[in-house]
N, C-alpha and C positions, 0 to 999 in steps of 0.2 A: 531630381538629379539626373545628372548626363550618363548612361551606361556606356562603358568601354569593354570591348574585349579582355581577355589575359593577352594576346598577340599584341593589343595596340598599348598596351600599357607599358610592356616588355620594351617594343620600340620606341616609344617617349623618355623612358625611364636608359636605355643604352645612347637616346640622342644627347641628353641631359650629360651623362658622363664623358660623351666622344667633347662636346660644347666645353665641361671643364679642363679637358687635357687638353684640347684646342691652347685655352686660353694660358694654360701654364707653361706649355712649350712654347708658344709663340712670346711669352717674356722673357727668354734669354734666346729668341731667333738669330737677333740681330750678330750674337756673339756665334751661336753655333755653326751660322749659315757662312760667316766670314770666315772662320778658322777652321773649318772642315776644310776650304778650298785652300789654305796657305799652307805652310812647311813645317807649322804648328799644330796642327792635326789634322790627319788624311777625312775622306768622306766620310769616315764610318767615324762618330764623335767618339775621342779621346785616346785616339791610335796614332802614333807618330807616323808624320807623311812621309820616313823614309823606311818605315816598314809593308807599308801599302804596294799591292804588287801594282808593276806595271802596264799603263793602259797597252793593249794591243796595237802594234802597228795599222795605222790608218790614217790614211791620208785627211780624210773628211771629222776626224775627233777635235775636237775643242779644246785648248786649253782655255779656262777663263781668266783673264787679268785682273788678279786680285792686289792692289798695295798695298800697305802699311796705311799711307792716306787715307783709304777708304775704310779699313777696318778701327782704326783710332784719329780720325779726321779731326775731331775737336773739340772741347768741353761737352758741348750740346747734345752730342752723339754720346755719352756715356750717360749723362743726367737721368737716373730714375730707369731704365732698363740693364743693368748691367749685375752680373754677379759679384757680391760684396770683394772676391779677390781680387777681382779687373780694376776695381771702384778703388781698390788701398794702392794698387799699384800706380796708377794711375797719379790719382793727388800726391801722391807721396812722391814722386817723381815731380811735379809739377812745384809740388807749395814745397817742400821739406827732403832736397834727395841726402838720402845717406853718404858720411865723407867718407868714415875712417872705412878701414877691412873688415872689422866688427860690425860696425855698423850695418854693412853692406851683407855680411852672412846673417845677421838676426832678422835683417829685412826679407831675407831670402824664408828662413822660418818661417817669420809673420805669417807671409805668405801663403805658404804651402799648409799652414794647420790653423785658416780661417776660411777654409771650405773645402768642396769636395771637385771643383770643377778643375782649378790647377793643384797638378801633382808635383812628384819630386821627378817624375818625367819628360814635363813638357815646363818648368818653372821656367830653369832659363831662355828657354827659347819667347816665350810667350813676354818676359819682362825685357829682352833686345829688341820684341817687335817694337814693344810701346816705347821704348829709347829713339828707334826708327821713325818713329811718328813726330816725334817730339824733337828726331835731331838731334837729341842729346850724349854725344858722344866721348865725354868725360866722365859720364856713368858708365856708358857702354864700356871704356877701358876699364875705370874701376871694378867691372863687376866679372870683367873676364878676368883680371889679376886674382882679385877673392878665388876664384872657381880655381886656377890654379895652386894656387897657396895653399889654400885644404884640400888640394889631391881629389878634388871632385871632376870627374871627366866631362869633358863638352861632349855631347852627344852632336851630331851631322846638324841637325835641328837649327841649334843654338849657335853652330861655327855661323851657318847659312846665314842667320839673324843678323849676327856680327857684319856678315860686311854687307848688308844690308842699311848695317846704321852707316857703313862709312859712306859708302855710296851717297848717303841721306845726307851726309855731309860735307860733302866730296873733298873728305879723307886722303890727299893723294900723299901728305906727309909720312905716312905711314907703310910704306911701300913695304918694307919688309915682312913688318908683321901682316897685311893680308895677302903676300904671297905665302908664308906662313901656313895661313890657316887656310889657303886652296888648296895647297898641297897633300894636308891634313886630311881634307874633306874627297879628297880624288885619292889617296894613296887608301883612307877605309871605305871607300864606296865608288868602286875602277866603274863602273854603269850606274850613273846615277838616272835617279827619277829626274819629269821635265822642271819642279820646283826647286830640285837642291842644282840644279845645272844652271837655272837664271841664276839663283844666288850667287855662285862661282862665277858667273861670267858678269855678273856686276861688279863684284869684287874685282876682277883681272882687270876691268875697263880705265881702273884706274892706278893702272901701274904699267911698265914699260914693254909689261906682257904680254899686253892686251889684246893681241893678234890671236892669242889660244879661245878668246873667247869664240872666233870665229868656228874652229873645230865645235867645239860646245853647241852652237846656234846650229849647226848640223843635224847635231845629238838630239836635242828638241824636235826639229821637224822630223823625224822620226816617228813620233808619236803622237805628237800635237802641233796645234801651231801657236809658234811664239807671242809671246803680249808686246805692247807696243812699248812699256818699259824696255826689255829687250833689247828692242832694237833701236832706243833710243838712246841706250848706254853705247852700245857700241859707234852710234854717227856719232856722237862725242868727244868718243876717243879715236875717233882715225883723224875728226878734225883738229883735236890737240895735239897730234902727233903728225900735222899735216900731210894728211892724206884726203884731200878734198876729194876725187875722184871715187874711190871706196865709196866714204861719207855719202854724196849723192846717190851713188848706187844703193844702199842699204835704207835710206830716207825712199824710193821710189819703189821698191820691194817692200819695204813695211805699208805704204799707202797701197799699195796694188793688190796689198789680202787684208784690205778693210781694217787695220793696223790705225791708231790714234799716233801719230809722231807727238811726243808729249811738250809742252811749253819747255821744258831745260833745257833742250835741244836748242830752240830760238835764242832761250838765253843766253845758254853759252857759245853758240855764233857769236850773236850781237858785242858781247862782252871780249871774243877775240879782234872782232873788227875796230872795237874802241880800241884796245891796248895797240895795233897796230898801227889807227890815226895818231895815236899820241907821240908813235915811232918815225911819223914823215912820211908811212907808205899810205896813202889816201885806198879805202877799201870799199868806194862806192860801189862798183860792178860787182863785188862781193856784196855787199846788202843789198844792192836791188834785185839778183839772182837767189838771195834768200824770197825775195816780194812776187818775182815770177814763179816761182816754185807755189808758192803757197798762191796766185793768179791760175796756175794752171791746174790745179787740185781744187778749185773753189773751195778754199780753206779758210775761215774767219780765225785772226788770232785771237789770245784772250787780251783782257786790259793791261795785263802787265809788260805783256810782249808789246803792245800796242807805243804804252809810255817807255820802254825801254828803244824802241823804234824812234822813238820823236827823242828823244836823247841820242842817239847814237848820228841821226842825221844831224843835229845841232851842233855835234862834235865836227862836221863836217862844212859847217857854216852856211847849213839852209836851215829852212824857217820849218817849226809843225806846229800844227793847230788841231784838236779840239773842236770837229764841229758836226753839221748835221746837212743832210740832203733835203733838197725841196722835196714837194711830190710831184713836181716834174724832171727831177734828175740835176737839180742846179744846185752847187757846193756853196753855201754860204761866205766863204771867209772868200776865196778864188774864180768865184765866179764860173765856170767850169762845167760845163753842161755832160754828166755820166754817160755815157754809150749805151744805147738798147739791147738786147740781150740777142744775139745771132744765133738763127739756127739755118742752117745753107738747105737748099732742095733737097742736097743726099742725104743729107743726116735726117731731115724728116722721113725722107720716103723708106727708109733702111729703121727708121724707129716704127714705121705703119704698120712695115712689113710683117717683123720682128716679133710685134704684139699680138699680132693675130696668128701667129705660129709659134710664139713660147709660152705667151700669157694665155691667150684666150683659148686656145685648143689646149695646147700643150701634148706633155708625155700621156696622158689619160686623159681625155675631153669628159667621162664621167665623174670626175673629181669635183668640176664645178658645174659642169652643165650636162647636155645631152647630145650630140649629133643633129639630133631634128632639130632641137631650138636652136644651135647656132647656126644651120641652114636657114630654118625661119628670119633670122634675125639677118642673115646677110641679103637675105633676098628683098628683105624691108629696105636698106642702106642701099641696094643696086637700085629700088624704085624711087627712092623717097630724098635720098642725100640728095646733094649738102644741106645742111643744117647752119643753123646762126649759134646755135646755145642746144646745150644737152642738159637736161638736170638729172638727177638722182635723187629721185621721186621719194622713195623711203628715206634716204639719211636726210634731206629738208623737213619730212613731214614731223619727223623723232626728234628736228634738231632743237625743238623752242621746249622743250622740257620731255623729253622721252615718253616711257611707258605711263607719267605719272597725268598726262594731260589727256583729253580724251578722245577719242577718234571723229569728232566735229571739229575738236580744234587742228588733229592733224592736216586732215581733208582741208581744210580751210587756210592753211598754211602753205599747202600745196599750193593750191587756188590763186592764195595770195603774191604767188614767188609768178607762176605761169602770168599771171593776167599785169606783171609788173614788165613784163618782157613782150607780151601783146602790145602794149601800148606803147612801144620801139619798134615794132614791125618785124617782128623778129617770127623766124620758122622755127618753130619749137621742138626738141624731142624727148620724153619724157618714158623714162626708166622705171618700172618697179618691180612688184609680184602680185602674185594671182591673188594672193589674200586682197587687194587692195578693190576689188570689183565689189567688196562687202562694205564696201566703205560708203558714206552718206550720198544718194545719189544725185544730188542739185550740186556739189563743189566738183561730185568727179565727171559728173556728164561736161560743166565749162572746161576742165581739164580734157578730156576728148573730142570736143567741138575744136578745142584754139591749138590745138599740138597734137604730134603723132603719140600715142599710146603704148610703147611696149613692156608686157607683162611675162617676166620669167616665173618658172616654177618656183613656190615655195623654198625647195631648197637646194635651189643653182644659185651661183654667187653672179651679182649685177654689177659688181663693178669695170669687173673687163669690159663688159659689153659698155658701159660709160665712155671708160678709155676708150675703145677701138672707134666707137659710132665720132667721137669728137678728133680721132686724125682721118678715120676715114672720110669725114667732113670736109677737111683742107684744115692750111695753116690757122685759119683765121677764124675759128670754130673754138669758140669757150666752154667750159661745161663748168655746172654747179654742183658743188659737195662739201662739207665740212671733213670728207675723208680725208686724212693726208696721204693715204696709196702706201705707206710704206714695203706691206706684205705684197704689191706686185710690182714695185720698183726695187724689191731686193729679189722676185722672183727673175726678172730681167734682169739682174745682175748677174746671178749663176747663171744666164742663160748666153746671156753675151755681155760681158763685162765692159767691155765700149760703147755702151749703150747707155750706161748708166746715167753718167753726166748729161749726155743730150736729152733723157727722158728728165731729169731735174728741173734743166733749162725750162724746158718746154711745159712742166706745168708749174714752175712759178710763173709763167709768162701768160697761160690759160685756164688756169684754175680759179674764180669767185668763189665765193663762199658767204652764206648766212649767216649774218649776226643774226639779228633777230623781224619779229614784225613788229610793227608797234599795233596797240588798240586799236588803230583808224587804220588799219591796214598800209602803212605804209612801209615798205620792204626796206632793208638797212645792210648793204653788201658792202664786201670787202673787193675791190678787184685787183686783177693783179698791178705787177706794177711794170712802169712803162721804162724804167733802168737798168741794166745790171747790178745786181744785188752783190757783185764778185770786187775784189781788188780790180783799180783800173787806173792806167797811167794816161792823162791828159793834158795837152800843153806841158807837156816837161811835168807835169806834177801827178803824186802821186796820192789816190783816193783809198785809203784802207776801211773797210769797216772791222768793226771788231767786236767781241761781245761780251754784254756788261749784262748785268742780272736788275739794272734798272729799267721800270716799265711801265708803263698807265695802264690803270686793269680798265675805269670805264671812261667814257666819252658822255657828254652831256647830252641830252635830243629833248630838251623844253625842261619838262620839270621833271623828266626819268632819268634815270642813270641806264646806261646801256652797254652789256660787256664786253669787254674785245674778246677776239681770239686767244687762245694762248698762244705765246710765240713760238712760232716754228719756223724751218728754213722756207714757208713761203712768205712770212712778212717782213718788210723791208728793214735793214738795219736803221737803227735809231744813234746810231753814233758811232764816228766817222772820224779817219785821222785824216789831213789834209798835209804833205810834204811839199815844200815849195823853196825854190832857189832863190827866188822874190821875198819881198816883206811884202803882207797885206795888213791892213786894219784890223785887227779881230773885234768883229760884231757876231757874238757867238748867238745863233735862236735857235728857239725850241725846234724841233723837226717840224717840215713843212711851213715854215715861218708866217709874216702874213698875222690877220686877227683870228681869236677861235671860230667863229662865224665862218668864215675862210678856209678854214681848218675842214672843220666838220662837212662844207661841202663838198670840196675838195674831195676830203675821205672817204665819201657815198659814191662821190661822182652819179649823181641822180640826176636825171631832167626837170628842172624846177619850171613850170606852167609859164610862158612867156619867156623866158629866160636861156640863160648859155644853158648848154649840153656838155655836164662832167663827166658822162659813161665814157665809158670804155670803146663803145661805137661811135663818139659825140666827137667832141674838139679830140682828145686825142689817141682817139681811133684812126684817123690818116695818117700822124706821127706814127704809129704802132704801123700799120701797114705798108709806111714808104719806106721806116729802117729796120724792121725785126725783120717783118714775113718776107721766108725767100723768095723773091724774084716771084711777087703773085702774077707777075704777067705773061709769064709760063706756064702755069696754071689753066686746066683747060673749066674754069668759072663759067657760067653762062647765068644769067638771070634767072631763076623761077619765081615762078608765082603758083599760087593755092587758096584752094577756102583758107588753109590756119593763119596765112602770112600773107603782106601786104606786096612784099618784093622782096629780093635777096641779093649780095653785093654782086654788081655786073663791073665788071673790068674790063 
C-alpha cells in the first residue's frame, strides 16, 4: 500500500470538501451572481440593494449593467439550475398567472414558504423583476393593487422593479401612476444608490417629465458609470419629445465611455420615422443619419434592427435585400464593389508611435518586459526591418491542440507556418521565449536559418513586441496570431481613445491567422480581408451588415472536416442588407458565391503549384496596396535582400 503523511491526508481530505462546496455554490451561481448585482440584493447575498452603503466617489468604479433580460432571459436559462422559488415563480407567471386579488396574495405565500432563498423581504421586488423579463405588465398592476389592499408596504426595491416593468413595456399610458411611485421612491430615499436612481430615471423617461431624469444621470456619475440601458432611455425620450439634438448628444457620450447604445433606441427611431412617412414628411436624411451614426462608430446592428431598416426604407419606396458579399468585396444583388478599409499616413504613424510608448514601454516597462530587452529588441528592428510577415511563435505552435499535443508536434507546426511563407519569399520574423531553445533541434535550427529569431524572457509578454515589430515594419507588414489583442487594444484605449478605431482598422486589415496544418503539412490561413467590414454607402446604395448568430463551424479540405475560427470582429460579416432606389433581381448566394471548390480556395487564398496566386501578396495584394496602404509611395521602402529572403517589396 501507498503510505501518506497525516499533513497530506489532511489536505486531500480539506481539497475533497473545498471540491463539494465548489460544486453546491456554484448551482445556484447563476442566480446569486445576477441578483447580488441588481436592486434585488446588494453584493453581500440577501441584503436589499437599498440598504447597501454607497460605493465611494470615484471616477474610475464600475457600475456593471445588469437587465432583467440577462437575469431571466428565457426558459433555457431557468431549466435545471434554479432555486425551486424562482422555478414556481417563473412557470406560474408563464403557464398559469394569478387573476383574482386572492389569488395573487396566496401566490405571494406560496412563495415565500417553499424555500429559504426568497423572503417576505425581497418577494415583491424579485416576482416585478420576472414580470420585467416577461413584459408582463397586467400582473405587474395586479400585484401592485394586491400589495396595496392588504396594507403591505412597497419597499424602494419593489417601487424600482415596477417601473422597471413599465419601461419593459413602454408603459407610457400610465403616466400618472409612475410619476406616482418616483415620487414615492425620491421623497423616502432623497440620495439614492446608483441602482434605485436607473430605476427612477427609467421610469421618468416615459412621462412628460423626463427631463428630471437628466439630473438623475448626474447623480450616477457620481459614483459610477452609467449602463447603456440608461442612456438609452433617455435618447428615447428626447427623441419622442422631439429633441433630436439632446438625443444625438447623449447617443455620442454613451458610445464615447464604451456604453452599448441598446437595439430600442434604433427601434424606436425607425418606428418614429415610419409614423412620420405615413404623415407626408418623407424622413430619409433622418434614417440615413441614423446609418452614418452607426458608419462612423463601426457599429454592426442586430437582425431585427436590420429587417426593421429594410422596412422602413420600403415605406419609402426603395428596394432592400438580403444578401451576402463576395470575397472580393462585390454585393451580390447590386453589383457594388465595397471600399477597402483606409488608414491615411497620420493615422498610421500616430498609431506606431503610440504603441511603442503606451503599450509596449508603458507606465512600468517591468510589468511586461525589462529596459534591456526592449533595447535589444529595438536595436534588432533598426538592423533587420522591414519585415514581410511577423508570427507569434508560441500562440501558432499551442494553436493546433495546446498543452495536450507534444512539443515535436509544436516545433513542427512552427516549422510548418515558417517554411509556408519561405516559399513566398517572404523576410520572416519570428517571436517567442527562451523556453523555446529546449525545443527539438532539426524544426528549430530551419526556423533560424529561414527567419530572424527573437526570444523574450520567460515571463515578459510578446505580444507588443508582435505589434510594434509589424507597424514598425511599414503599412504592408502582416503578422500571424490566433490572438485577438483585446487586453492591448483596450490598453490603448485608456491610453488614447482615438486610437482605438484606427488600431481595429488596422488589424482586421493585417492580422492572418491559423486554422490548422493538415497531416501533409499543408498550412490553412485565414487572411484578412480586402473590404471594409463597416456600413458603406455605394452608388447611391446603401451596404449594411449586421449580425445573426448563423454560421459554418467547418469547411471541407478532402475527406477532413476543418474548423473555423470562432467569429470575431476580424471575420468578415456573412450577411448584409443591400438598400437600393433601383429594383435589382434578387439572386440571393451563399457568401463568396461561385462553386465550393471556389470557395475554399478563395478562402486559403494559397499558391496552388502552376496556378493563380490567392495570397494576400498574390492577385490581391496590388488591390490591397494601390487602395488601402497610405500613399506607399511616401514611404522611404527600399528593397532588401538576406540569407532568409529572397527580396522585399521595392517601390
Amino acid at each position: 500500500m501507498m503510505a501518506f503523511s497525516v499533513r497530506t491526508v489532511i489536505r486531500r481530505f480539506n481539497c475533497r470538501i473545498l471540491e463539494f462546496s465548489f460544486r453546491k455554490i456554484t448551482k445556484y451561481s447563476f442566480i446569486t451572481n445576477k441578483l447580488s448585482r441588481s436592486s434585488v440584493f446588494s453584493r453581500h447575498f440577501c441584503v436589499p440593494a437599498t440598504t447597501r452603503p454607497l460605493p465611494s466617489s470615484d471616477a474610475g468604479f464600475e457600475h456593471e449593467e445588469i437587465d432583467e433580460e440577462t437575469i431571466y432571459s428565457d426558459e433555457e436559462s431557468f431549466s435545471g439550475r434554479k432555486p425551486t422559488q424562482l422555478n414556481l415563480i417563473y412557470e406560474t407567471l408563464v403557464k398559469h398567472p394569478p387573476q383574482s386579488e386572492e389569488e395573487v396574495y396566496n401566490f405571494r405565500e406560496k412563495v415565500i414558504n417553499s424555500g429559504h432563498v426568497v423572503t417576505k423581504n425581497n418577494v415583491d421586488s424579485i416576482i416585478l423583476g420576472i414580470c420585467s423579463a416577461l413584459k408582463n405588465i397586467n400582473f405587474a398592476d395586479s400585484y401592485l393593487n394586491m400589495l396595496k389592499s392588504k396594507n403591505i408596504e412597497i419597499n424602494v426595491a419593489a417601487a424600482g422593479r415596477y417601473l422597471r416593468v413599465c419601461y419593459a413595456c413602454n408603459h407610457v399610458r400610465g403616466e400618472n401612476k409612475i410619476l406616482e411611485i418616483c415620487s414615492y421612491i425620491r421623497n423616502k430615499m432623497p440620495l439614492m444608490d446608483a441602482t434605485t436612481a436607473e430605476n427612477v430615471l427609467h421610469g421618468l423617461s416615459l412621462t412628460s417629465e423626463w427631463r428630471q431624469g437628466l439630473e438623475l444621470l448626474d447623480m450616477i456619475k457620481e459614483t459610477c458609470t452609467p449602463t447603456g440601458s440608461t442612456y438609452s432611455s433617455l435618447v428615447i425620450a428626447a427623441f419622442r419629445n422631439d429633441d433630436q439634438e439632446l438625443g444625438w448628444e447623449i447617443m455620442e457620450e454613451c458610445i464615447k465611455i464604451g456604453k452599448v447604445v441598446q437595439d430600442t433606441v434604433y427601434l424606436s427611431l425607425l418606428d418614429l420615422a415610419i409614423a412620420k412617412n405615413r404623415s407626408g414628411n418623407k424622413q430619409l436624411a433622418f434614417v440615413e443619419k441614423i446609418l452614418e451614426f452607426l458608419k462612423l462608430h463601426e457599429l454592426r446592428p442586430s437582425t431585427a434592427v436590420a429587417k426593421k431598416l429594410k422596412y422602413t426604407f420600403e415605406t419609402m419606396n426603395w428596394k432592400g435585400y438580403f444578401t451576402s458579399i463576395s470575397d472580393r468585396g462585390c454585393c451580390n444583388i447590386c453589383k457594388a464593389e465595397i471600399p477597402p478599409i483606409l488608414i491615411s499616413k497620420t493615422e498610421f504613424q500616430e498609431l506606431s508611435t503610440a504603441f511603442l510608448e503606451k503599450v509596449l514601454v508603458g507606465p512600468d516597462v517591468f510589468s511586461k518586459s525589462s529596459p534591456e530587452e526592449v533595447k535589444a529588441f529595438q536595436d534588432l528592428m533598426a538592423n533587420e526591418a522591414p519585415f514581410n510577415t511577423v508570427i507569434d511563435g508560441l500562440n501558432i505552435a499551442y494553436s493546433t491542440g495546446g498543452n495536450k499535443v507534444s512539443v515535436q508536434k509544436r516545433a513542427r507546426t512552427l516549422q510548418a507556418v515558417v517554411a509556408h511563407f519561405v516559399d513566398l519569399s517572404h523576410k520572416i520574423l519570428v517571436l517567442g521565449r527562451t523556453h523555446m531553445n529546449s525545443w527539438p533541434r532539426y524544426e528549430m535550427e530551419y526556423v533560424r536559418k529561414n527567419s530572424q529569431l527573437f526570444l523574450t524572457e520567460n515571463l515578459s509578454q510578446d505580444d507588443p513586441f508582435l505589434l510594434y515589430a509589424a507597424m514598425s515594419s511599414g503599412p504592408a507588414t502582416c503578422f500571424i496570431s490566433k490572438d485577438f489583442m483585446r487586453s492591448h487594444a483596450h490598453r490603448l484605449k485608456l491610453a488614447m481613445p482615438s486610437l482605438s478605431s484606427i488600431f481595429k482598422r488596422w488589424q482586421i486589415s493585417h492580422q492572418i491567422r491559423l486554422v490548422t496544418v493538415l497531416p501533409n503539412g499543408r498550412v490553412i490561413l485565414k487572411y484578412p480581408l480586402d473590404y471594409s467590414p463597416n456600413i458603406q454607402k455605394v452608388q447611391s446604395n446603401w451596404h449594411i451588415p449586421y449580425q445573426s448568430q448563423e454560421s459554418d463551424n467547418v469547411v471541407k479540405e478532402g475527406d477532413n472536416k476543418v474548423p473555423i475560427l470562432t467569429q470575431s470582429h476580424l471575420d468578415p460579416p456573412s450577411h448584409w442588407l443591400c438598400l437600393s432606389e433601383k429594383k435589382y433581381e434578387e439572386n440571393y448566394r451563399k457568401p463568396f458565391g461561385r462553386n465550393d471548390e471556389y470557395n475554399r480556395n478563395v478562402w486559403r487564398r494559397r499558391e496552388e503549384p502552376g496556378g493563380m496566386s490567392y495570397n494576400l501578396y498574390g492577385l490581391s495584394s496590388w488591390m490591397k496596396f494601390k487602395n488601402i496602404v497610405l500613399s506607399l509611395q511616401e514611404f522611404p521602402f527600399t528593397k532588401q535582400t538576406s540569407s532568409n529572403s529572397k527580396c522585399y517589396l521595392e517601390i
